[in-house]
PyMOL Python script that loads the backbone (N, CA, C, O; Angstrom):
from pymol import cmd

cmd.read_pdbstr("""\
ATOM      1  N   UNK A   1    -195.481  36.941  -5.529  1.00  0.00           N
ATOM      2  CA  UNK A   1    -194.557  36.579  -6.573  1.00  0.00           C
ATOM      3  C   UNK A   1    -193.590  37.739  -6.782  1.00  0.00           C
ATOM      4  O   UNK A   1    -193.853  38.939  -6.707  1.00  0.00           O
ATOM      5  N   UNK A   2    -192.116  37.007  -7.130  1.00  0.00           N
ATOM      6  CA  UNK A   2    -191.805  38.360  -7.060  1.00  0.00           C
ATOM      7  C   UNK A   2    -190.387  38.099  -8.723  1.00  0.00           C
ATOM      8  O   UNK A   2    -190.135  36.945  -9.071  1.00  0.00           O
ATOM      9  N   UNK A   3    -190.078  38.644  -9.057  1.00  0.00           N
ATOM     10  CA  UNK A   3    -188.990  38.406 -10.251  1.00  0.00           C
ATOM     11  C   UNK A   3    -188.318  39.545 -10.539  1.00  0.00           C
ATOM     12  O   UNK A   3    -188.755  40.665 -10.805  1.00  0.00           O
ATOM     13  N   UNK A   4    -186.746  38.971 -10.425  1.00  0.00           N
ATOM     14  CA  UNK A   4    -185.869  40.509 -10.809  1.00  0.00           C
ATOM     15  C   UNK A   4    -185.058  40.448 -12.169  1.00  0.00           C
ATOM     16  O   UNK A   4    -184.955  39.333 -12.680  1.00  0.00           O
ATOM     17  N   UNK A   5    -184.650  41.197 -12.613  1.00  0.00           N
ATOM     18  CA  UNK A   5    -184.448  41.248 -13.570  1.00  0.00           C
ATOM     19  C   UNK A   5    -183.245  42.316 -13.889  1.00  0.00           C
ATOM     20  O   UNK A   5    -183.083  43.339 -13.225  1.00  0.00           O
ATOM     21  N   UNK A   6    -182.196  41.827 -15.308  1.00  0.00           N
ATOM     22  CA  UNK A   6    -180.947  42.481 -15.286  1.00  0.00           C
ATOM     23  C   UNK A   6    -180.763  42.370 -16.586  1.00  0.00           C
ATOM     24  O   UNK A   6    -181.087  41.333 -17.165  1.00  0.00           O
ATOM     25  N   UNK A   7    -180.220  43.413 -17.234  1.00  0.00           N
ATOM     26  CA  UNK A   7    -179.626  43.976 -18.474  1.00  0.00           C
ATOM     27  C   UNK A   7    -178.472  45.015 -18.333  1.00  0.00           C
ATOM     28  O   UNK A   7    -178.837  46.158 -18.607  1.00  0.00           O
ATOM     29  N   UNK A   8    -177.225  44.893 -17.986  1.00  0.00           N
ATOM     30  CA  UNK A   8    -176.009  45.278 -18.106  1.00  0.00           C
ATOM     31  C   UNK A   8    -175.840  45.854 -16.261  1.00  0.00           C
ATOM     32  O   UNK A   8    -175.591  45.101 -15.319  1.00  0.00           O
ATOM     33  N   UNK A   9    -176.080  47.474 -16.173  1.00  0.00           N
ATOM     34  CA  UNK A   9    -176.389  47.925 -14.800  1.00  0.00           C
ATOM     35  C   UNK A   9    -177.058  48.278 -14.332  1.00  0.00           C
ATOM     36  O   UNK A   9    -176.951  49.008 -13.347  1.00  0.00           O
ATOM     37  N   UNK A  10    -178.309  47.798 -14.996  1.00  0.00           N
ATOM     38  CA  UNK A  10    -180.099  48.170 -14.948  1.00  0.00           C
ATOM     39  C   UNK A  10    -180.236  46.933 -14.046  1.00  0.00           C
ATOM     40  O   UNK A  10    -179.392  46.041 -13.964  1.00  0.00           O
ATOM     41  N   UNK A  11    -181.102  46.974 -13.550  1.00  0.00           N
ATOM     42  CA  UNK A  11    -182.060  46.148 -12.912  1.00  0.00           C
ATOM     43  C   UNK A  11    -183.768  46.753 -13.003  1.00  0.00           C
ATOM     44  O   UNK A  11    -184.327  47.757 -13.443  1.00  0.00           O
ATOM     45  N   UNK A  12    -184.242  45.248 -12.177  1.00  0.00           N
ATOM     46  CA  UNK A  12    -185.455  45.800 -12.810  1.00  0.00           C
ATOM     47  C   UNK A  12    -186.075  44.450 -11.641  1.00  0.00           C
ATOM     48  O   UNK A  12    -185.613  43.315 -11.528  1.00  0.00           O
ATOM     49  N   UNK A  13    -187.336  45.117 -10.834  1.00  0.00           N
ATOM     50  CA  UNK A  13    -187.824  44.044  -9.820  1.00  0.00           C
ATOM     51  C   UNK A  13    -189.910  44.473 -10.219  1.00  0.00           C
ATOM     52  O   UNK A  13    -190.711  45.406 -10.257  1.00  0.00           O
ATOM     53  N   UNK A  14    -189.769  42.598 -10.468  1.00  0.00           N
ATOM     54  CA  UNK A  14    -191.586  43.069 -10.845  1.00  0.00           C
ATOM     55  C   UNK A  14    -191.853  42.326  -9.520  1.00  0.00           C
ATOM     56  O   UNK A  14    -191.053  41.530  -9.029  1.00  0.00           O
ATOM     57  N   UNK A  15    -193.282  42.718  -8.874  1.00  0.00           N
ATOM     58  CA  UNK A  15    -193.503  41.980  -7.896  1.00  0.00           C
ATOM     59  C   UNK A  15    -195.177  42.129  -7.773  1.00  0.00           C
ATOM     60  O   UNK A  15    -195.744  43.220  -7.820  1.00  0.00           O
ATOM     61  N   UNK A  16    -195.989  40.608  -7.578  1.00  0.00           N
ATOM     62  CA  UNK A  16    -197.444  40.994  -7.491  1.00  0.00           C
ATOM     63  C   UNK A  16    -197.600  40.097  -6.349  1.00  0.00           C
ATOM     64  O   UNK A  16    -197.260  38.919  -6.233  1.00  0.00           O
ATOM     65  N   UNK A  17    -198.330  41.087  -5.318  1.00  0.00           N
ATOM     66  CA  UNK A  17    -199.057  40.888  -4.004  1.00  0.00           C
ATOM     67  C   UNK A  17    -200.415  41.218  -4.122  1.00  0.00           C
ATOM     68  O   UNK A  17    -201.032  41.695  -5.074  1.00  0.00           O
ATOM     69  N   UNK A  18    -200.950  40.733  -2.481  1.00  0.00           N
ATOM     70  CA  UNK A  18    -202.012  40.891  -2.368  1.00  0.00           C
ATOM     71  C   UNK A  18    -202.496  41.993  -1.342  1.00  0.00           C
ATOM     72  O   UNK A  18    -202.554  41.292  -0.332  1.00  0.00           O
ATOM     73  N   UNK A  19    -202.754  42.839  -1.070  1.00  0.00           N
ATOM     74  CA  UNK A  19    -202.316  44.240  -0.069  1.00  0.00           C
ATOM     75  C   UNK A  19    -204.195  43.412   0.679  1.00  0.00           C
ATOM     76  O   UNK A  19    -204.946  42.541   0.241  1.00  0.00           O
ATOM     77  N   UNK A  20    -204.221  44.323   1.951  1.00  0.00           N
ATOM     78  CA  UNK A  20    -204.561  44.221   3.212  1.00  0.00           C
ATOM     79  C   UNK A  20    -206.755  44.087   2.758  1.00  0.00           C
ATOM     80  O   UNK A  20    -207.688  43.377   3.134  1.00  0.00           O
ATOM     81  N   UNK A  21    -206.601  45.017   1.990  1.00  0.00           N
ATOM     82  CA  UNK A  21    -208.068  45.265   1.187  1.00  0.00           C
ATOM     83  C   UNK A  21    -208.521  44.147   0.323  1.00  0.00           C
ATOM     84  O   UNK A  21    -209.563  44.225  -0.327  1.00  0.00           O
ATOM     85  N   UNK A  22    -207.834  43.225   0.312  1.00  0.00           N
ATOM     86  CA  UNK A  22    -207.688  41.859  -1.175  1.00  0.00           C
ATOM     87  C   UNK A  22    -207.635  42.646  -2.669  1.00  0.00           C
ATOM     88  O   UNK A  22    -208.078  42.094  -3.677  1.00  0.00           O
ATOM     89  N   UNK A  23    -207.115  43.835  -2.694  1.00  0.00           N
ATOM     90  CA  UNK A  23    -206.657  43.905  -3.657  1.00  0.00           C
ATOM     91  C   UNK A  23    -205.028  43.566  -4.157  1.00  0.00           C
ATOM     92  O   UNK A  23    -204.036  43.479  -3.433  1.00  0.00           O
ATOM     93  N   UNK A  24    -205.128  43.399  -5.731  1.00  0.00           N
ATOM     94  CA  UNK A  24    -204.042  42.750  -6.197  1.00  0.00           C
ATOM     95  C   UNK A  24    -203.101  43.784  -6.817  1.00  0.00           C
ATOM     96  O   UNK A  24    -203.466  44.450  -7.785  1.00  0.00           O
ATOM     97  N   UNK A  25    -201.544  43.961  -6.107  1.00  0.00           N
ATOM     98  CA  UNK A  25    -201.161  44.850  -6.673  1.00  0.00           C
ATOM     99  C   UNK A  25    -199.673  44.481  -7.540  1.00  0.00           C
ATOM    100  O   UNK A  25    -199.003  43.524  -7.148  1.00  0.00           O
ATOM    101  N   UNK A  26    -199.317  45.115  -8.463  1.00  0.00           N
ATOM    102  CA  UNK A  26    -198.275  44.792  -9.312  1.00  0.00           C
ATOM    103  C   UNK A  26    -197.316  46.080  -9.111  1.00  0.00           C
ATOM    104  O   UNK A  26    -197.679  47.201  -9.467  1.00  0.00           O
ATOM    105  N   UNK A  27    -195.849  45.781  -8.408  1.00  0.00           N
ATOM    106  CA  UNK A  27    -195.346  46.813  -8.273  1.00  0.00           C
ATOM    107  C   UNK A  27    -193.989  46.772  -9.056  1.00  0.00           C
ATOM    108  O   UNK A  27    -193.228  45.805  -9.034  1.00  0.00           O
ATOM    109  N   UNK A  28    -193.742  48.103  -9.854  1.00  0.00           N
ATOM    110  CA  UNK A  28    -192.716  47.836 -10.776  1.00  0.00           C
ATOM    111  C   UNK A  28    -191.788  48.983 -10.459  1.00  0.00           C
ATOM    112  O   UNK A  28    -192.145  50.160 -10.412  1.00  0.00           O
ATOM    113  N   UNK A  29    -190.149  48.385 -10.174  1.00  0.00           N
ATOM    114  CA  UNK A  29    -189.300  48.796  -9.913  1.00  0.00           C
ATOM    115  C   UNK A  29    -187.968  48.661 -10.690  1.00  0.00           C
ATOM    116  O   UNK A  29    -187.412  47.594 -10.949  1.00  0.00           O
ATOM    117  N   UNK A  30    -187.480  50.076 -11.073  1.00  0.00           N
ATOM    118  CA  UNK A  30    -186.133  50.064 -12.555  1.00  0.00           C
ATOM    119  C   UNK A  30    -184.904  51.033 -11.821  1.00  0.00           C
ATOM    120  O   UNK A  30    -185.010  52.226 -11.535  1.00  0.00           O
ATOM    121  N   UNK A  31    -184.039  50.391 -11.666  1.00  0.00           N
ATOM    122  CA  UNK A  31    -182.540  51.321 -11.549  1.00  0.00           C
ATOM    123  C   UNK A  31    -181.580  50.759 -11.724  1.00  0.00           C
ATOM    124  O   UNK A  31    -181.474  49.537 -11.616  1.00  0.00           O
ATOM    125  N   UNK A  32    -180.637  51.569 -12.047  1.00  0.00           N
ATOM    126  CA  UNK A  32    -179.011  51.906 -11.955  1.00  0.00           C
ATOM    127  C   UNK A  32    -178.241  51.305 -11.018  1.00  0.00           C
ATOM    128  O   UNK A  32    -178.703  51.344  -9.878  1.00  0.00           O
ATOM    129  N   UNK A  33    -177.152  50.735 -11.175  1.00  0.00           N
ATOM    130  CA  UNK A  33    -176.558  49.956 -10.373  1.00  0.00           C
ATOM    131  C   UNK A  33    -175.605  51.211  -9.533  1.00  0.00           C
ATOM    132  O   UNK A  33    -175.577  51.402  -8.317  1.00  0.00           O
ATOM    133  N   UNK A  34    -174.715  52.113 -10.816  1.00  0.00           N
ATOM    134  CA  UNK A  34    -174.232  52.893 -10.200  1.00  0.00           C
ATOM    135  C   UNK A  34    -174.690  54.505 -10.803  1.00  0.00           C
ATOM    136  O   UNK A  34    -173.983  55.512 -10.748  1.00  0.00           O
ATOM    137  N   UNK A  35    -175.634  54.431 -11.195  1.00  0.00           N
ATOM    138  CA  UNK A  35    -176.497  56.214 -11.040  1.00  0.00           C
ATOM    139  C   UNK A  35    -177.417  56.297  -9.975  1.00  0.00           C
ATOM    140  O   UNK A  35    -177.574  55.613  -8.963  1.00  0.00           O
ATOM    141  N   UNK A  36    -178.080  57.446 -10.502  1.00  0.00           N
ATOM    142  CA  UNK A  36    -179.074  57.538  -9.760  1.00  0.00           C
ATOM    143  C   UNK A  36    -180.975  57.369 -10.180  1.00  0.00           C
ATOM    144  O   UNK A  36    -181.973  57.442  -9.464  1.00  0.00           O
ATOM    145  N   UNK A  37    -180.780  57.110 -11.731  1.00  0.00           N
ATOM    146  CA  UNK A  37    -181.644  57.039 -12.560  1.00  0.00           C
ATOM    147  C   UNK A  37    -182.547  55.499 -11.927  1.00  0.00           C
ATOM    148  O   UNK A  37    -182.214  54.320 -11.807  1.00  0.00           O
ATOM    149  N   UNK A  38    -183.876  56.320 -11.619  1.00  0.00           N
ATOM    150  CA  UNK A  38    -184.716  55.279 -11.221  1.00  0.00           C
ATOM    151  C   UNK A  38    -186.058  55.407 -11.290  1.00  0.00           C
ATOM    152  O   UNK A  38    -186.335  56.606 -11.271  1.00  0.00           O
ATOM    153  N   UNK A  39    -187.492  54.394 -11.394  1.00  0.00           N
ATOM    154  CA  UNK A  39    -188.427  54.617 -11.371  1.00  0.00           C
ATOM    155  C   UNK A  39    -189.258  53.475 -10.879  1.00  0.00           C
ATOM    156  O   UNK A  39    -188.983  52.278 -10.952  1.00  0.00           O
ATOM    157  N   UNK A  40    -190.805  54.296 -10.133  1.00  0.00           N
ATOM    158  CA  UNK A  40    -191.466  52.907  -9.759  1.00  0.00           C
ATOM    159  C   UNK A  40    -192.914  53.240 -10.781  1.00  0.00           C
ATOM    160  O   UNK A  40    -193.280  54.167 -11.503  1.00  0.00           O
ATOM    161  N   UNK A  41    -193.449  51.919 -10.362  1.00  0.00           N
ATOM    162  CA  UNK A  41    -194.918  52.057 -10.834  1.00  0.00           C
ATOM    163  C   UNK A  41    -195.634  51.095 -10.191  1.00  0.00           C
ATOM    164  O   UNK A  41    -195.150  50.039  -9.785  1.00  0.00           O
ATOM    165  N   UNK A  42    -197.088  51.516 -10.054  1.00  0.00           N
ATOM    166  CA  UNK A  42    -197.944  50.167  -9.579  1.00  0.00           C
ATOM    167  C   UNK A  42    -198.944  50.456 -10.231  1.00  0.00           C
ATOM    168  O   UNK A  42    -199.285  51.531 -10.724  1.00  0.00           O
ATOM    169  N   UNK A  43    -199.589  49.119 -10.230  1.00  0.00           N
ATOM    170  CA  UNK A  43    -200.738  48.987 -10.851  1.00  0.00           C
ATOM    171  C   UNK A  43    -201.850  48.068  -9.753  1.00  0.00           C
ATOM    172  O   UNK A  43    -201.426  47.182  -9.011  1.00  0.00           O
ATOM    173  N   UNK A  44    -203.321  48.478  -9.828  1.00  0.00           N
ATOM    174  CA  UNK A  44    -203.933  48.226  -9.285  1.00  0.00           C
ATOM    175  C   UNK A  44    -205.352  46.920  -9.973  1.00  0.00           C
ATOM    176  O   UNK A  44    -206.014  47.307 -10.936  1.00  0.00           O
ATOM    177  N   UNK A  45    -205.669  45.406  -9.341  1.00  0.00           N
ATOM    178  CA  UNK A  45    -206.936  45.153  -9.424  1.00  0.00           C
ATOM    179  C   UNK A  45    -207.266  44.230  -8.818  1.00  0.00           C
ATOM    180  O   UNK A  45    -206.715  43.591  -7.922  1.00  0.00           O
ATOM    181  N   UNK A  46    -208.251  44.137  -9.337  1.00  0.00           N
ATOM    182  CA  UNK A  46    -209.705  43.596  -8.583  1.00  0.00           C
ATOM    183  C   UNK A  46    -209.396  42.038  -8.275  1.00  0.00           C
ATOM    184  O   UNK A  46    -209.224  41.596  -7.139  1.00  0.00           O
ATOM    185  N   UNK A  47    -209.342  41.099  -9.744  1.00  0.00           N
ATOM    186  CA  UNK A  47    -208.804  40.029  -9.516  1.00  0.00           C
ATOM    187  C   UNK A  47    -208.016  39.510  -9.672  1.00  0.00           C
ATOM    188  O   UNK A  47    -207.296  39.814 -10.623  1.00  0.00           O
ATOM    189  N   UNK A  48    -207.761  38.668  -9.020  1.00  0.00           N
ATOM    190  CA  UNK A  48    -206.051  37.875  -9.279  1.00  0.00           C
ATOM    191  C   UNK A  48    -205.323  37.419 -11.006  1.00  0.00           C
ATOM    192  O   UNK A  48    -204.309  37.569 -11.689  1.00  0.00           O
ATOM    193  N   UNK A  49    -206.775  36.748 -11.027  1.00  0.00           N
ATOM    194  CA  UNK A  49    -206.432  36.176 -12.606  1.00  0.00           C
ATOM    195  C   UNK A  49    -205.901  37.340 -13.921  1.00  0.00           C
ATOM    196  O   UNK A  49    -205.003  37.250 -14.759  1.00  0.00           O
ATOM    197  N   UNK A  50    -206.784  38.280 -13.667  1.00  0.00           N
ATOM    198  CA  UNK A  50    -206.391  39.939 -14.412  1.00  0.00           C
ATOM    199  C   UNK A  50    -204.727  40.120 -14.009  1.00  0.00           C
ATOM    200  O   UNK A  50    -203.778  40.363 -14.755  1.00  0.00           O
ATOM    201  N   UNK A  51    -204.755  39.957 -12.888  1.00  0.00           N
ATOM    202  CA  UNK A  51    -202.748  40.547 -12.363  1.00  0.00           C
ATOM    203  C   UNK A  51    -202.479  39.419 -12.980  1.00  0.00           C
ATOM    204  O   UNK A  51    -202.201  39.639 -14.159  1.00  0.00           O
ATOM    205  N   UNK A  52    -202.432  38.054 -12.632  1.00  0.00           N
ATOM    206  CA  UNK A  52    -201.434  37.270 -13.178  1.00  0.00           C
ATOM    207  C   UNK A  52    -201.201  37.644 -14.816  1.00  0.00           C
ATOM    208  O   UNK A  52    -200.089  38.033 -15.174  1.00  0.00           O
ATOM    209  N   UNK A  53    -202.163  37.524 -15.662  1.00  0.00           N
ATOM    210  CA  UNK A  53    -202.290  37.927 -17.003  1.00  0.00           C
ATOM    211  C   UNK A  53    -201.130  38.990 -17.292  1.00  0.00           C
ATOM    212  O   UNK A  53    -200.056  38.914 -17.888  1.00  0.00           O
ATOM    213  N   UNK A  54    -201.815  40.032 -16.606  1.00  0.00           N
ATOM    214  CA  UNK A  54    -200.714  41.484 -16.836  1.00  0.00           C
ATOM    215  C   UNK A  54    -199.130  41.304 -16.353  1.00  0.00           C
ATOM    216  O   UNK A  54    -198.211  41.963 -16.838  1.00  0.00           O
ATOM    217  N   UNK A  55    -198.999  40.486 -15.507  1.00  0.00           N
ATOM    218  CA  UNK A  55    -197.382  39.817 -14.738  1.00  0.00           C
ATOM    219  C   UNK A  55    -196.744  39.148 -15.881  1.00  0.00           C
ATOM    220  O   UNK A  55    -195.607  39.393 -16.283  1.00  0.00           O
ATOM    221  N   UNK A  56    -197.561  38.283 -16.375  1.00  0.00           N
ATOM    222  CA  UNK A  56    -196.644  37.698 -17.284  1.00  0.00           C
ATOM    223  C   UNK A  56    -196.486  38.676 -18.352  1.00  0.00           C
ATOM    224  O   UNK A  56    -195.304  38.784 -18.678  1.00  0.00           O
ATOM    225  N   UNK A  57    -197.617  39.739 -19.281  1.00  0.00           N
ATOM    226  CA  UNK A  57    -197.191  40.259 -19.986  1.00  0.00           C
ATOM    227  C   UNK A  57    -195.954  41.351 -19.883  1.00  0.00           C
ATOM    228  O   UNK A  57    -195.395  41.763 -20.899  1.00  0.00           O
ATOM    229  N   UNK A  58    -195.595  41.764 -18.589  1.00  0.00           N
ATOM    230  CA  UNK A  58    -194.503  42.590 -18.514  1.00  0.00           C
ATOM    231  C   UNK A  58    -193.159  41.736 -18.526  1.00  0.00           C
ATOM    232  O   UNK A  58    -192.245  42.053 -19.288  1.00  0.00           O
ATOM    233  N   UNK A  59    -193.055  40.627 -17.651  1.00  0.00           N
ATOM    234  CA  UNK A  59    -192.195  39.682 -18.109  1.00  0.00           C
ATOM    235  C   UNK A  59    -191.847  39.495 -19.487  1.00  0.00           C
ATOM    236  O   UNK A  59    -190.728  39.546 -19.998  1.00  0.00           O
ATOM    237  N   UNK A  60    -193.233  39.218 -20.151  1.00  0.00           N
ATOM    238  CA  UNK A  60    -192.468  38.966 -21.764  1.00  0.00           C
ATOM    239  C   UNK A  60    -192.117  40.311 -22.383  1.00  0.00           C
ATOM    240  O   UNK A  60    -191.236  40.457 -23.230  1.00  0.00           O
ATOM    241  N   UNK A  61    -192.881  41.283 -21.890  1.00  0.00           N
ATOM    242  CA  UNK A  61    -191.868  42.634 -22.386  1.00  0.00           C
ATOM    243  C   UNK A  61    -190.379  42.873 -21.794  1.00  0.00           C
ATOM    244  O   UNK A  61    -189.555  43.519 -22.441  1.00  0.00           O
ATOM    245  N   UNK A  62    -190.104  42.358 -20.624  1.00  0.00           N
ATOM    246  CA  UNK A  62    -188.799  42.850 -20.660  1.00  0.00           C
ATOM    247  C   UNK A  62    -187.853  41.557 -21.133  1.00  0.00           C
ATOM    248  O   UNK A  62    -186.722  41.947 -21.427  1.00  0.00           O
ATOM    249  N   UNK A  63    -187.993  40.427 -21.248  1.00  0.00           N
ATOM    250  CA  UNK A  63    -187.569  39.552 -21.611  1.00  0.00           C
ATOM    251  C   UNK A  63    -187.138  40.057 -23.151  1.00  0.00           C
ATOM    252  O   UNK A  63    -186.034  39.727 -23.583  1.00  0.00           O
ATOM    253  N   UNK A  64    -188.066  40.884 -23.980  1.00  0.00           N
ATOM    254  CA  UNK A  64    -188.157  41.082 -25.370  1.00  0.00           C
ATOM    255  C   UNK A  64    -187.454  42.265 -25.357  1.00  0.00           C
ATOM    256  O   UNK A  64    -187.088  42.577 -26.490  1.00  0.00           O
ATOM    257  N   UNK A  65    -187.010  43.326 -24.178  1.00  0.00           N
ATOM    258  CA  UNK A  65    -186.528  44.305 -24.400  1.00  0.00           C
ATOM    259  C   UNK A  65    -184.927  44.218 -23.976  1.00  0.00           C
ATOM    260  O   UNK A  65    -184.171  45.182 -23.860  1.00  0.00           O
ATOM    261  N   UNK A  66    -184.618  42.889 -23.784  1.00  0.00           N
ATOM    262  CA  UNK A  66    -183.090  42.629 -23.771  1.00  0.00           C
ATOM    263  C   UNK A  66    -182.471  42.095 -21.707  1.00  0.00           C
ATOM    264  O   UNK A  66    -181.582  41.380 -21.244  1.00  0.00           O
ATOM    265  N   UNK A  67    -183.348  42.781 -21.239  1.00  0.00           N
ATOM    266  CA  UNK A  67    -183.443  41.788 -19.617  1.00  0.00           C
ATOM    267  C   UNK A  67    -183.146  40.560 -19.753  1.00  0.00           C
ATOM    268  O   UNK A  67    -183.185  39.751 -20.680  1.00  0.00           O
ATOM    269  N   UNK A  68    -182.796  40.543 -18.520  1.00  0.00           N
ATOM    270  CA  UNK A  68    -182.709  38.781 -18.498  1.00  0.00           C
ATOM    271  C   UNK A  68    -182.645  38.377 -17.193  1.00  0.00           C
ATOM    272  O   UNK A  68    -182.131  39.144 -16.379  1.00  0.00           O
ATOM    273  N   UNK A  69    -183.144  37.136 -16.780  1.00  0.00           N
ATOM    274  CA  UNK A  69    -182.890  36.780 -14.854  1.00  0.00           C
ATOM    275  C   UNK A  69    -181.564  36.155 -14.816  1.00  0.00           C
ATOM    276  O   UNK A  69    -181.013  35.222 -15.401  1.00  0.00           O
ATOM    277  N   UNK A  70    -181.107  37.413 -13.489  1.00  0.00           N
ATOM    278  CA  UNK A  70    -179.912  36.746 -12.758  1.00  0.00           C
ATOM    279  C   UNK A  70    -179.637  35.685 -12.219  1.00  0.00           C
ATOM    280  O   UNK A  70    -180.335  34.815 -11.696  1.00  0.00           O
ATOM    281  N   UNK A  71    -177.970  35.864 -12.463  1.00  0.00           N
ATOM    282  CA  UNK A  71    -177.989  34.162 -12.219  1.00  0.00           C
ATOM    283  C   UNK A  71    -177.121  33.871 -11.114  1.00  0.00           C
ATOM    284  O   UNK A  71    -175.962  34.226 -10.899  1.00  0.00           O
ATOM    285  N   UNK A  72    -177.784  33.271 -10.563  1.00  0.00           N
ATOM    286  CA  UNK A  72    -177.266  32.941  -8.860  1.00  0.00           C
ATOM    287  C   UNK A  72    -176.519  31.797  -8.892  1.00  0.00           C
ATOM    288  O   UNK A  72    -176.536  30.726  -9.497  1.00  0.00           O
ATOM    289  N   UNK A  73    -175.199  32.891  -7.226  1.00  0.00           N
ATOM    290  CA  UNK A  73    -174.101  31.364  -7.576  1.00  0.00           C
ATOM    291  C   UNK A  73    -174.446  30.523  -6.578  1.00  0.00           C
ATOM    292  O   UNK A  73    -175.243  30.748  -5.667  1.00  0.00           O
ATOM    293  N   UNK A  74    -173.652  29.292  -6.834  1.00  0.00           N
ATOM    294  CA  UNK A  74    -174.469  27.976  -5.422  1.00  0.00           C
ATOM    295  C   UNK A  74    -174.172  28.305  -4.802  1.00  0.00           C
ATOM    296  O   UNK A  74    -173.201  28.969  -5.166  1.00  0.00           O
ATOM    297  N   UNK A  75    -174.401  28.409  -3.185  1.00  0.00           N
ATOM    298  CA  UNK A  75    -173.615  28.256  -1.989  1.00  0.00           C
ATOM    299  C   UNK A  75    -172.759  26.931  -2.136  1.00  0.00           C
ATOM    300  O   UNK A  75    -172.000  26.583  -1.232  1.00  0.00           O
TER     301      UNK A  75
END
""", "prot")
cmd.dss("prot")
cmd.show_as("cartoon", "prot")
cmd.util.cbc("prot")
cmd.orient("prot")
């Protein structure tokens, strides 16, 4: 799963996989469209149902912190 996310020239990409070990990982990615200001994070577990839980709660945090999903034009 993967979801990106935009608030002015921020972006912001959450993404939860399943890496090679069957663990479940949540990887969180924030930058600048035109700086250089950036950061990652991951988070690590066991089961799926735990990541999905924690996926949506960062969603509703950035949703609540003024983000919003981009909006794509038609081909």
């Amino acid at each position: 799963m993967r979801q990106e996310f935009v608030r002015g020239k921020r972006r912001y990409i959450l993404s939860l996989d399943v890496d090679l070990f069957e663990a479940c990982v949540i990887n969180r990615h924030w930058y600048g469209e035109t700086s250089r200001r950036h950061g990652r994070r991951q988070e690590l577990f066991t089961d799926l149902e735990l990541a999905k839980i924690r996926f949506t709660a960062v969603q509703a945090y950035l949703l609540k912190r003024g983000y919003q999903l981009p909006r794509h034009l038609p081909l």
